[in-house]
Structures are given as C-alpha cells and as structure tokens.
N, C-alpha and C positions, 0 to 999 in steps of 0.2 A: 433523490430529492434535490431541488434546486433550490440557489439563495436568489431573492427578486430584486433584483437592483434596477433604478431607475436611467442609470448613466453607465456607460461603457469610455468614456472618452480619458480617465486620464488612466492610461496604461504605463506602469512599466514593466516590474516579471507580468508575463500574460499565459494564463494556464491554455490549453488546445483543448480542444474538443471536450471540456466539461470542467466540473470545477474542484477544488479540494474538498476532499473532507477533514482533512488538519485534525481537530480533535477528539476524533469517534478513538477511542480506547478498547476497542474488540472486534473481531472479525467475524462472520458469521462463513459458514463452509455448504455446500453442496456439490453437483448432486451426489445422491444415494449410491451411488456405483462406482464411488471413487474411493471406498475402500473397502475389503473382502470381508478380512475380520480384522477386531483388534488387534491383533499380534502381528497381521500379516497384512502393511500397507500395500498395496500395487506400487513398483518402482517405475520410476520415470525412464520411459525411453530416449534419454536425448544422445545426442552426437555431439561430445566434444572433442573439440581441436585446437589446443593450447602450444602449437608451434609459434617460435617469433614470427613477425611479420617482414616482409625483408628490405630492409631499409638502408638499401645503395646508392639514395640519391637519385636513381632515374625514375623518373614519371611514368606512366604505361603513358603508349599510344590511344589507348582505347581499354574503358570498363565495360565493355559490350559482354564478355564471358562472364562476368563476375557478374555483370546485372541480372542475367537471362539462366542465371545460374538462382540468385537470391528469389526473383519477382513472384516464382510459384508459391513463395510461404509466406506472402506478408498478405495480410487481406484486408479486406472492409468490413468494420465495425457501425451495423446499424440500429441504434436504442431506441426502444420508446419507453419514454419515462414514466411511471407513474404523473398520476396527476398531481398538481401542486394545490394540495387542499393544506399541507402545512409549513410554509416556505416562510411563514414569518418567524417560526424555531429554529429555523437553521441560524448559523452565527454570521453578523453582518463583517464582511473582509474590508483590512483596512484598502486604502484608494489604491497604493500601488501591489496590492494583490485582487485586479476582479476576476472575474472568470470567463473564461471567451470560450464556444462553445462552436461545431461544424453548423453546415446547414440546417436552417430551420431552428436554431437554437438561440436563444438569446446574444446578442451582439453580431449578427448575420442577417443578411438580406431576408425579410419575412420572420422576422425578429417577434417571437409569441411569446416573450417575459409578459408583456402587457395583456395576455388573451386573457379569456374570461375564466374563473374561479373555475378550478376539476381541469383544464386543456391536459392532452395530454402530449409535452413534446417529444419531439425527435432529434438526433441529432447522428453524426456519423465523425467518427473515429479511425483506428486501424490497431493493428494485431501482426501478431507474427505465431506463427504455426512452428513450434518447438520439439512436437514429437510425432511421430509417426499414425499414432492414434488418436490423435486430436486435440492434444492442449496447446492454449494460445495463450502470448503473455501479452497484455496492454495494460494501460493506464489505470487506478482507480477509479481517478472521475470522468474517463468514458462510459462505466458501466454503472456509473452513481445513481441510485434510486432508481437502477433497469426494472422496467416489469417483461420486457420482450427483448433479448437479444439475438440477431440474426446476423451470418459472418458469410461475405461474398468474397468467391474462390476467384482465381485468374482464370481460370478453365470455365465462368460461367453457372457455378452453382452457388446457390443461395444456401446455406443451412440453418437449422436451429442449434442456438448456443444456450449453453446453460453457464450460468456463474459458478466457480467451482468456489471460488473465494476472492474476500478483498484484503487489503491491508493500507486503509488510511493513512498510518504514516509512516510507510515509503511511497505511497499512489502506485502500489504496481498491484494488478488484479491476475486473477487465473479464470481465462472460459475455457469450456470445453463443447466440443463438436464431435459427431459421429458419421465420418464419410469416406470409411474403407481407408485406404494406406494414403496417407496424407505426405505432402513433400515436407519434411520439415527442416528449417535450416540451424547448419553445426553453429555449435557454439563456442566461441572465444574466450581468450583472457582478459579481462577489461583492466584487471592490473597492470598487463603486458605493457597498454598504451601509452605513449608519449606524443610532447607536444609535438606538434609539425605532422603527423600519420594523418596520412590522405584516409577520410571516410564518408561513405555512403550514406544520404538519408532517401528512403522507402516505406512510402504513405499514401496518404490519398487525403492532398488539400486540397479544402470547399469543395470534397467529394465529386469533383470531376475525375476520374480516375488514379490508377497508378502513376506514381511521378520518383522520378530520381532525380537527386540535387546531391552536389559533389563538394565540399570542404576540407578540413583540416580540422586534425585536434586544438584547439583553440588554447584551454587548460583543462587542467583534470583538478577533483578533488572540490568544487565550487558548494559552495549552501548559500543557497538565492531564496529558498522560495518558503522557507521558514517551517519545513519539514519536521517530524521529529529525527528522522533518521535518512538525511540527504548526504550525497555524495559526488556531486552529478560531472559529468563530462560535457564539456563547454565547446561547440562545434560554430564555425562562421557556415556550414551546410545549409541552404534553405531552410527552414521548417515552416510551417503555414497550419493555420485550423485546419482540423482534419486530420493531421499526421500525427497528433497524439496517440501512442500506441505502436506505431511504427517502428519499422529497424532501424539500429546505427548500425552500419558494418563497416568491417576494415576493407585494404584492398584486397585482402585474399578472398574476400564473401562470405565469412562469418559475425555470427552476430554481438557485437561488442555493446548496446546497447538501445534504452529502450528510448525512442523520442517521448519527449514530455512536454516542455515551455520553451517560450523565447523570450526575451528583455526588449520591451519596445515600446517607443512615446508614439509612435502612428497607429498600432494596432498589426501590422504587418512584418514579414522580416525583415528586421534589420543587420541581420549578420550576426547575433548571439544568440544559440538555442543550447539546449540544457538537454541531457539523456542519462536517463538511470542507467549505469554500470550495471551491465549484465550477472557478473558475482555476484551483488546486489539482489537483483531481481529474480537470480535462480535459486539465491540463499530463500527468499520467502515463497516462490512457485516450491520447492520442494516440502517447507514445511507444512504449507495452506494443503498440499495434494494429501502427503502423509498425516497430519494430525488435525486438519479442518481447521486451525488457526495459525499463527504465529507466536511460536514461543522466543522469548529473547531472555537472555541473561541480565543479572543484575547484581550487582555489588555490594548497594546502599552507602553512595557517599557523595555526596554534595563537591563538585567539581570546577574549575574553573581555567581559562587560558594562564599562560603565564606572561605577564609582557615584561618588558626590558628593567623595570624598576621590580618587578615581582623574581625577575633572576637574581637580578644583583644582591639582592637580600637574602636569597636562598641558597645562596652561593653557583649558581649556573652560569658555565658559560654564554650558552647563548636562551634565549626565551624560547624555549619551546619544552614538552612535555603537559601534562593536567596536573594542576594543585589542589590538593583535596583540601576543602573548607571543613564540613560538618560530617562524621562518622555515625552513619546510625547503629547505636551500640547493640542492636538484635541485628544486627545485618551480617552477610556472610566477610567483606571485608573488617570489621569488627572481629572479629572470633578468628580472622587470621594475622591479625596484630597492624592491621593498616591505625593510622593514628594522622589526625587535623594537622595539618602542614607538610605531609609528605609532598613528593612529586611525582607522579608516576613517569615513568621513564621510556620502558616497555609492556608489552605482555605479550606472553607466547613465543617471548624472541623478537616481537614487532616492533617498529618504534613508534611512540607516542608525539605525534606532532602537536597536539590542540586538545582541550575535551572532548572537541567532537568526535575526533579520531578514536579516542577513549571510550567513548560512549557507543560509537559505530563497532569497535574490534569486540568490547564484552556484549552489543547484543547476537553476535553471531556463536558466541560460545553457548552450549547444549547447559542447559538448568543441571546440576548435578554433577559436570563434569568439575577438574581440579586444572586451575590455569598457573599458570608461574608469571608473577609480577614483579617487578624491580620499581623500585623507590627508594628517591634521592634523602634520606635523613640527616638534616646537621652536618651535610657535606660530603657522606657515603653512602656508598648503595646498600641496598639490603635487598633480598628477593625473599616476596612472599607467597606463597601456595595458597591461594584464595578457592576454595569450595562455592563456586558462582551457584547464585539461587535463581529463581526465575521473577521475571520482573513483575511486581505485584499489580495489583489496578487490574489486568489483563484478563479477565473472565469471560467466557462462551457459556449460554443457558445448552449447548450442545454440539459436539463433535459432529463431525463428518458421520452422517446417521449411516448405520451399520442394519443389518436382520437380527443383532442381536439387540438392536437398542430398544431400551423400555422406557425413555426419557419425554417428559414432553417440552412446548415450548422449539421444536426444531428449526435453526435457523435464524436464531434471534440470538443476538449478541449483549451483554449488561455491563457493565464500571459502576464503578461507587461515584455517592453523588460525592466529588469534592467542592472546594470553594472556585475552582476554574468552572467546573463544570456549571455550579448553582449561576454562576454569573451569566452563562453561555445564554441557557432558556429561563434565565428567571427563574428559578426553583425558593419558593418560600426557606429559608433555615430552619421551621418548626417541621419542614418535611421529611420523613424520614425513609428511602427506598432504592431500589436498582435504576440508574437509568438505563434506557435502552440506546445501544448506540449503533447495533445495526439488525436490519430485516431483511432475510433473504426473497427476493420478491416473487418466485413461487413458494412462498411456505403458507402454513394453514395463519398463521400471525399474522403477517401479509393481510390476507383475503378479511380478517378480522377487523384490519383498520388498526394494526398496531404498529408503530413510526416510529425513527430516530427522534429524540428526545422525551416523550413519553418517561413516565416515573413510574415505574410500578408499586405499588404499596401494598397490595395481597397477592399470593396466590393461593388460592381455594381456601380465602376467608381467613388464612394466615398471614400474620404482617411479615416485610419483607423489609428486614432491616439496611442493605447490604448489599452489594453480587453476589457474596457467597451465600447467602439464605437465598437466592434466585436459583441458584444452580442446586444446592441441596432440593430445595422444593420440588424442584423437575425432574430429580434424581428416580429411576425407578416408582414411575408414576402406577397407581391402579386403575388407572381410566386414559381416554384420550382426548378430553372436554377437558380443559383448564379454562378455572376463572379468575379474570383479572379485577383487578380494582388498579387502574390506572389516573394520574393526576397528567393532564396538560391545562395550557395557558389557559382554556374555555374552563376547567376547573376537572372534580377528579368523574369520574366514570368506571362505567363494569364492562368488559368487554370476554365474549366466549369462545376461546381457540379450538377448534374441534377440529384435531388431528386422526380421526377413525377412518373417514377414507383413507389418508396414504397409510395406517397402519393394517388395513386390509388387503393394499396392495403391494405392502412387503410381504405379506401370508401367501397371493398368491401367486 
C-alpha cells in the first residue's frame, strides 16, 4: 500500500524503489513451505565468509573478477501493487522523508500517484539471492502492499516470488523463488567494515538494467531515516531508484550490505546512500524464515543518550553509554535490580555507545535468554543478569502456516491500538480492537478486502479487546470462515475470510 503525496520536490533522506512502512508493529510470514514442522524449521543455506578484508593500501587494477563474480545473484525486483483503494490511511511522512519509487511509480517518468481510484502500480526494485535455494533479501518497501512479485535472473529468467516475510522496522523483506540451484552470494562481516573500504553497489537503477558503481565506506553506524531499528552504512557509491534491494559488497565480492536510501535535495545521487548492514538484515531473514516473524528482546526501560552535561553529573568520563530514565517495575530489567539513573555501559561484553546502540544489541538478544549488563551506579560498576523478555506490542494473528496449523486469519498481522497508533488512522478513543498492521497479499484476508489499518472489533461476533484476544480467537479455529466486524475511516463493516480453499489444499 502506498501513501499519495501530491509533491515529490523537496527531498532529503530519499527512500528507492518504494516507501516506509515506519510504524506497522508486526510482520505477517509466508509462504507455506517455509517451515516443516514446529520443532523443526528448514535452515538457511548461506555461505559465509567473515575473513578481513585486506587492507594494504593498494587499489586493484580492475573489479572485473569480483563483479562477474557477484552480478549472477543480484536481480530484478518487479511489483505490482495492490490497488490504492486506501492510501489516505496510510500515515502522511513528514517533507524530508517522501518516498521515491523505480519506474512507473510515483515520483518517476509516467508517474500514476495521480491515476484513477483502484490503479494498479508497478514499480521495480533489486534483491540479492542469499541461498542456494532461493531466498532473496530486499527492501521492505519494494515489496510494500505486493499483490504480484516477480524476480528477473542475469541468465534471462523471470520467476515467481512469494513474500516469505517483512519487517517494517528494519525495511528489510525476505522473497522467495524456486529455480533449481541458484547462485547465491557469501556473505560477509558488516562489523568487519571501516571507513575508507572500497565497496561495490549492484542494482538495477530506473530499471535499465544491471549497473555497478564503485565508492567507499563513507561512515558506518548512521540513523537517517527515522527507523525503529537503523544502523546503516554510509557509502559515497552511486545509488539511484531502482537499487533499492541491491548489494553492497566489499572488494572481496561478499555481501556487506543491503542498498536502501540516499540523502538528496535534487532527487538523484549525490554521493550519500545508506545500506542495511548485513548482520542486520540476516539477523531478521533468519528469524522471519524460522519463526514467520520477528522476535526482538526487551528490557522495559525508558532510555536515553548521555551528553556531556549528563556525564558530568553522573560521574563519566566521557558522554557515552544509555541512561535509564523510567524502570517498568513488571519488566525484566526490574526483577534484575536495574534502577532510574543507571548507565548502561555494556552488554554481552559490548560497549554501549548511545541508546540506540542499546536498543539495537538487546533487540538481537533471543526472548528468554540471560544477558550480562554493566551499569555505572554513584560512580561504580555493577553487572546485572537481566532475563531479557520479548518485546511486547509485537503480535502475528499467525505463524509461518505449517500442515499442522488449525489457526485462522493466516497472514495477517495485529498491535494494540496505542495512542501513536489511534493518531496514525484516526481511531475514535471509545474504540476498542486489534489493529491490523500487515496482509500477506496472497492470503484469503487479502482477497477479503482486509488492509493495513483496519480495526478489528469482532471475530465471530466476539469483541476483540486487544492483539492478544485477535490471536487467542484464531487460535485453533473449528471452521475456516472467519467473521470480521471491522471499523475503517468509511465507518465499521462485516467482512468474511474463507480460508477452506488453501485448508483443502494443505489435505491434499
């Protein structure tokens, strides 16, 4: 789903080939064949190669091997969107976040923001082919409100790609493809990277084909683009519409990152583009493949930077580390004796430069696992054993559907309505429900006519307080007709999800 903006002209971050989705709070997972049984996910094929990079100062003569080496695995992403029947729910971005989109997409030559009510756009992207058998990692908002994705090989083949999942806030998606043993490229240390390393951008801007453009690590570590969970690596490399999706690689020809934006008042490169650190991106491709969403850790405490008057006061030498503000006392740093003016130092043995840093190392920690935390108290350290929880808000009406699954609702994603949320789409305060924050666009939902922003308020005539009463309700269904009572802007409505075909076609 697209937002409809009338003006494309005052750019700075500029998103590639499609737009955020910033505040969707859940992922929705497919297809059906990306996991066996519960207990026993399919593991990822990848190749990695976490050797340094070798950095003696001399330049190659020529990336000719490394190119002709990388070019088999990066491909062309071509979407056609759903039609924009509700694009005045989506949330209006302020002026220096629009969305800039490949051919055929709004802010591009034949520019259809403006076509008639129902249009259905297109737009093209890029990918990289990650494993052998067919999973490709891009962008989010390439594949944003896809009803059709289709992935063009170097060798000439078109295929059908299915969305395995997305993850709004990091903007990195997982498709998948079936076309016998795939090239796919190793993968790198994106921590390894330092400034000055000569790397590779591989994409396909304004869809004229494959293209290679050559820079340098610019910096690492940037949040530009007002992500919840950004990290990005800052390249003077080309980038252009279109390469969103795309490889960074180093000079060795592994893949250090994903393209994503560049920073620009013309609309074109100006020599700053932005790429998801591959860590990053393979941190959420494994969990999207293995558990059909993204699970991240969680603390419960209210954080902040520290700058130079907030050291001084708390006896540090220099401003850095996260200063906890507010302890929520049900929360798992709570019940391990964190306390309002700590400072976090480390975790894990890592060090703590910023909140964001804080907030980026516990969501990679596993729900349930026990981490080791240092905190500066009244001038001494102290290390706490925090029992990280999982981060709440975060609800799927369903997993990565299995032949065991009796759930309905598949492929629909729910959050509680908060007061960010109610403000996003207007949600009355006397409303009480799940909103929906993502639809997998083959799902029987989908086909229903049910959207990102949509409220649910029943299911089958039961009110639906919550996410968690959304997810209960779908829980071991005895039917595969679910009825909704759904509220949008036009006001609320009944809407009937009849998932009996695909539950006949996991039978046979």
């Amino acid at each position: 789903m697209t937002s409809a903006h009338s003006s494309y002209r005052k750019f700075i971050p500029l998103i590639l080939a499609g737009g955020l989705a910033g505040v969707a709070t859940a992922v929705w997972a497919g297809p059906k064949s990306t996991k066996s049984t519960p207990d026993e996910p399919p593991a990822l094929k990848l190749v990695v190669d976490d050797t340094p990079v070798a950095r003696d100062g001399r330049l190659a003569g020529t990336y000719s091997p490394v190119v002709k080496k990388v070019l088999p695995s990066v491909v062309r992403v071509n979407v056609k969107q759903k039609a924009r029947f509700a694009s005045a729910q989506m949330p209006e971005m302020p002026p220096e976040l629009r969305r800039f989109f490949g051919p055929g997409m709004p802010g591009m030559p034949g520019d259809s923001e403006e076509g008639p009510r129902g249009a259905r756009p297109q737009g093209v992207g890029s990918g990289v082919i990650v494993t052998s058998d067919g999973y490709i990692l891009t962008n989010n908002h390439v594949v944003e409100g896809a009803e059709e994705v289709k992935v063009s090989l170097q060798d000439g083949r078109e295929l059908d790609a299915k969305v395995v999942g997305t993850d709004p806030k990091s903007d990195v998606a997982v498709i998948k493809v079936d076309g016998g043993e795939l090239p796919a490229l190793s993968i790198g240390d994106s921590n390894q990277l330092e400034v000055g390393d000569v790397v590779l951008a591989i994409g396909n801007p304004f869809g004229i084909g494959q293209t290679v453009t050559m820079g340098i690590v610019s910096a690492t570590s940037r949040a530009t683009m007002g992500l919840d969970y950004e990290d990005f690596i800052q390249t003077d490399a080309a980038i252009n519409p279109g390469n969103s999706g795309g490889a960074l690689v180093d000079a060795s020809g592994r893949l250090v990152g994903i393209n994503t934006a560049i920073l620009s008042r013309s609309g074109g490169n100006q020599g700053i583009g932005f790429a998801i650190p591959v860590d990053l991106a393979r941190d959420v491709m494994e969990s999207l493949v293995k558990d059909g969403r993204v699970t991240r850790g969680y603390l419960g405490v209210m954080i902040q930077d520290v700058n130079p008057a907030l050291a001084k006061k708390f006896g540090l030498d220099e401003p850095k580390g996260a200063l906890v503000g507010d302890v929520n006392p049900d929360g798992p740093a709570a019940k391990a004796g964190m306390e309002s003016g700590d400072v976090v130092t480390t975790i894990e043995g890592k060090e703590i430069r910023d909140s964001r840093h804080l907030k980026l190392a516990v969501a990679k920690i596993h729900p349930g696992d026990t981490a080791s935390v240092k905190v500066l108290r009244d001038g001494k350290l102290k290390t706490l054993k925090i029992k990280v929880g999982e981060l709440p808000g975060e609800k799927t009406v369903a997993k990565a559907a299995t032949a065991e699954d009796e759930g309905t609702l598949n492929g629909v994603g729910v959050s509680n309505l908060d007061a960010k949320t109610r403000r996003q789409y207007n949600v009355p305060s006397s409303l009480e429900g799940a909103v929906v924050s993502e639809v997998s666009p083959d799902s029987a939902a989908a086909e229903a006519g049910l959207q990102p922003g949509d409220v649910i308020l029943e299911i089958n005539r039961t009110a639906v307080k919550d996410a968690g009463d959304a997810v209960r309700l779908t829980e071991k269904a005895d039917e595969k007709t679910t009825l909704l009572k759904v509220w949008s802007r036009g006001g609320s409505r009944y809407v009937v999800v009849d998932e009996t075909k695909s539950a006949q076609e996991k039978k046979s």
